[in-house]
Backbone as CSV, one residue per row, in Angstrom:
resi,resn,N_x,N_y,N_z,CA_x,CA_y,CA_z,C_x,C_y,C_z
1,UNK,-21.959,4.294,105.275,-21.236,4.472,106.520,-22.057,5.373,107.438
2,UNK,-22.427,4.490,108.524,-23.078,5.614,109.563,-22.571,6.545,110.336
3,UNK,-22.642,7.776,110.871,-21.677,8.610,111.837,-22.551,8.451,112.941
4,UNK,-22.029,8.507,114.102,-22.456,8.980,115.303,-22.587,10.655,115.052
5,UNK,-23.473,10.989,115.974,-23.932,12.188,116.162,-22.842,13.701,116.394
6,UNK,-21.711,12.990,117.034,-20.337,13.784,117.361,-19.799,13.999,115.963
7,UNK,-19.837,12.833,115.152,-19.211,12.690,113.637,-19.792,13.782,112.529
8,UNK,-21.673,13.732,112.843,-22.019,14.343,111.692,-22.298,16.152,112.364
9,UNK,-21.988,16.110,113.758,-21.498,17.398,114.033,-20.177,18.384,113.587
10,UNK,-19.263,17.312,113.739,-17.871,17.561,113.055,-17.935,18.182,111.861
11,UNK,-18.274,17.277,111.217,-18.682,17.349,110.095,-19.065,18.181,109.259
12,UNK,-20.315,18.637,110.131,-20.761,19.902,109.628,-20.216,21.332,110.008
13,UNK,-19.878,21.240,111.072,-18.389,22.302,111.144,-17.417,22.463,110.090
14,UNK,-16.654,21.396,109.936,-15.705,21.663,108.654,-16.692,22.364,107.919
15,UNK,-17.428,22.007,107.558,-17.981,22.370,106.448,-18.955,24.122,105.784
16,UNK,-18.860,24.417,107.580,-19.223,25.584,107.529,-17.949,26.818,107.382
17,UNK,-17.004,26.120,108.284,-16.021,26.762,108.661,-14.763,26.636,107.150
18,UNK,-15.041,25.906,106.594,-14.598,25.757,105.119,-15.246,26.918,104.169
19,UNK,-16.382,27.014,104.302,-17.184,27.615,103.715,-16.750,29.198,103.900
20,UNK,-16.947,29.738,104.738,-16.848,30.601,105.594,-15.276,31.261,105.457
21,UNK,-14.652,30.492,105.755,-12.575,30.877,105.379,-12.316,31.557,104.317
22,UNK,-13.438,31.100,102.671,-13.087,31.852,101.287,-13.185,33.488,101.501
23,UNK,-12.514,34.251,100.886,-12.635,35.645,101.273,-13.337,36.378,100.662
24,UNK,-14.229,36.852,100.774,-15.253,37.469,100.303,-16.686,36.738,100.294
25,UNK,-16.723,35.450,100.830,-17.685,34.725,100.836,-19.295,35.420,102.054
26,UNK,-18.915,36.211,103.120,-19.863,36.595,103.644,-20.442,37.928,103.200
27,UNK,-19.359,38.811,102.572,-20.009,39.869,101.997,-20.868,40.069,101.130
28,UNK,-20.125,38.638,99.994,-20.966,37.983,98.451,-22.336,37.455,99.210
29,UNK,-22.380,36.928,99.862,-23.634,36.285,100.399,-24.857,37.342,100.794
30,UNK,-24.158,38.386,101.720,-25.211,39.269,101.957,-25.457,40.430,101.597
31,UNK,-24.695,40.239,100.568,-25.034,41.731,99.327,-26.222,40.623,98.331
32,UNK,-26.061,39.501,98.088,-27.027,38.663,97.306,-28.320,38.620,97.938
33,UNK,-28.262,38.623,98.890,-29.360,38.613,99.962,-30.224,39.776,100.070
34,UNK,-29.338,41.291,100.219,-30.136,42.398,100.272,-30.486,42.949,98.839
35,UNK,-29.999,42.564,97.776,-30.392,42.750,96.619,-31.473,41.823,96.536
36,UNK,-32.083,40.643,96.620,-33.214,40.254,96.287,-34.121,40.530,97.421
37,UNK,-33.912,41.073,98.770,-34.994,41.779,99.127,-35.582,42.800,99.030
38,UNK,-34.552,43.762,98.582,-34.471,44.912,98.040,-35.637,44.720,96.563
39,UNK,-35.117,43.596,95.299,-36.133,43.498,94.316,-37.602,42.957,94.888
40,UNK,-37.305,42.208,95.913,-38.982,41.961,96.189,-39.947,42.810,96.763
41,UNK,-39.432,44.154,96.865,-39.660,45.119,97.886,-40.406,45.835,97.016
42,UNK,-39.482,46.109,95.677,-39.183,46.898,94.650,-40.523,46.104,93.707
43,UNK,-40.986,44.943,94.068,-42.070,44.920,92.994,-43.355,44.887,93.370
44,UNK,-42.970,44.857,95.175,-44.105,45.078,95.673,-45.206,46.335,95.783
45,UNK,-43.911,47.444,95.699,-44.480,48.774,96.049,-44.909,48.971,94.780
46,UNK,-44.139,48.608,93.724,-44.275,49.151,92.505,-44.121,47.766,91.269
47,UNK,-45.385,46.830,91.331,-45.213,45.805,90.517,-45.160,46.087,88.919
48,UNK,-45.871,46.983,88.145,-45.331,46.998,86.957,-44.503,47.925,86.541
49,UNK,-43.394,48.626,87.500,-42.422,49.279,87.094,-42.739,50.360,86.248
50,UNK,-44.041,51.117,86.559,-44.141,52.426,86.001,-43.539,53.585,87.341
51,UNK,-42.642,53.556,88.098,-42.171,54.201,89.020,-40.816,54.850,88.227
52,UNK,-40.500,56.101,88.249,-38.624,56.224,88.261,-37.964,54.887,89.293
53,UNK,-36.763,54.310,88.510,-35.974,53.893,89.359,-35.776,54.102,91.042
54,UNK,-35.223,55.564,90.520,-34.699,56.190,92.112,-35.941,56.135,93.065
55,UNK,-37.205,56.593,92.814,-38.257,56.351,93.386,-39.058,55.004,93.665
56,UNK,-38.478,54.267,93.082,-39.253,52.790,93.429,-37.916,52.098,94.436
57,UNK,-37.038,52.825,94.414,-35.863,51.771,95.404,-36.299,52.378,96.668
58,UNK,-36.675,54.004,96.671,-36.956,55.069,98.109,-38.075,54.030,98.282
59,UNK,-38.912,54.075,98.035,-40.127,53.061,98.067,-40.770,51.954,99.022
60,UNK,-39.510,50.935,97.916,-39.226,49.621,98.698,-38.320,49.676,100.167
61,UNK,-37.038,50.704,100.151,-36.275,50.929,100.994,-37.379,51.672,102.562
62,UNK,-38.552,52.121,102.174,-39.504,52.362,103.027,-40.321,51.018,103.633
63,UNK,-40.605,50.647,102.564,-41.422,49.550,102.905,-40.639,48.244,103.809
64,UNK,-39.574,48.565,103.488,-38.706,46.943,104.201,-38.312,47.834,105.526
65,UNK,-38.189,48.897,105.582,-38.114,49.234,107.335,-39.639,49.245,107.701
66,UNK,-40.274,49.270,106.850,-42.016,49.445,107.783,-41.877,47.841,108.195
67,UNK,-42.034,47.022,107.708,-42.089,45.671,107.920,-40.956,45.418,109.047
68,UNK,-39.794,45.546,109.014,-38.895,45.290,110.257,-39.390,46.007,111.643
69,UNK,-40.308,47.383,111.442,-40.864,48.155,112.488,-41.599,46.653,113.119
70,UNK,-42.668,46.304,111.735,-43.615,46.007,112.197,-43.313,44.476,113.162
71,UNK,-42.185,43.653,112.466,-41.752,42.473,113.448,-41.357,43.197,115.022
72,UNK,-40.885,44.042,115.009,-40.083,44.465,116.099,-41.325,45.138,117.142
73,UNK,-42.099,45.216,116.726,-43.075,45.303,117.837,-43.811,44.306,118.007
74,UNK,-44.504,43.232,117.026,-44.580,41.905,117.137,-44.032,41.061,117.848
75,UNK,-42.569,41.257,118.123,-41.389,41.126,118.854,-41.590,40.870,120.565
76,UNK,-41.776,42.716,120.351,-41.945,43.137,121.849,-42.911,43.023,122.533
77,UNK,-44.037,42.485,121.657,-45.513,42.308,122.505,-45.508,40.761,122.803
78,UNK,-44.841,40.103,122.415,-44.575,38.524,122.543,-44.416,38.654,123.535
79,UNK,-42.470,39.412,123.980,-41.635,39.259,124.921,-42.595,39.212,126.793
80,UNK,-43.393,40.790,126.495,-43.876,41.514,127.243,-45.353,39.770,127.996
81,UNK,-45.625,39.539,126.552,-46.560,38.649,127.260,-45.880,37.290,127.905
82,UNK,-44.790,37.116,127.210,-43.900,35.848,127.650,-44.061,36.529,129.477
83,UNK,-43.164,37.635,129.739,-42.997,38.029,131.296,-44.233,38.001,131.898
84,UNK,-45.427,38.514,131.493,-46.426,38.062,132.046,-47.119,36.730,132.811
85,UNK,-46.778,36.008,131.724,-46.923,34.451,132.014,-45.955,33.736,133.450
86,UNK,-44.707,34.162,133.255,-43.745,33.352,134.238,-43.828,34.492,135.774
């Protein structure tokens, strides 16, 4: 059965908005989310886990704001050249 484009828009609404209604479903999602960036952070700074715990989370918890610094001026030097251009 084919949908028109309106159909498989619909569609995918329900389906988000289904999704989305369960309670606890966005919190579960982005606590799952910051826990595995958090571990990828965590094995970056410190890949064979000779760190204390508490010190390899300070670590990673450094390293994932250095990296958000670093988009966010990446960011702003885009923007800055975008205005340039027009």
């Amino acid at each position: 059965m084919d949908l028109t484009p309106a159909e498989r828009r619909l569609r995918a609404q329900l389906a988000a908005n289904t999704r989305w209604s369960k309670p606890g479903s966005r919190t579960r999602h982005a606590r799952k989310v910051r826990e595995a960036r958090l571990r990828y952070y965590e094995d970056l700074v410190d890949p064979d886990h000779t760190l204390a715990p508490a010190e390899r989370q300070r670590c990673a918890r450094a390293a994932l704001r250095a990296d958000m610094q670093r988009l966010a001026l990446r960011s702003a030097k885009a923007r800055r050249r975008t205005r340039k251009v027009q």
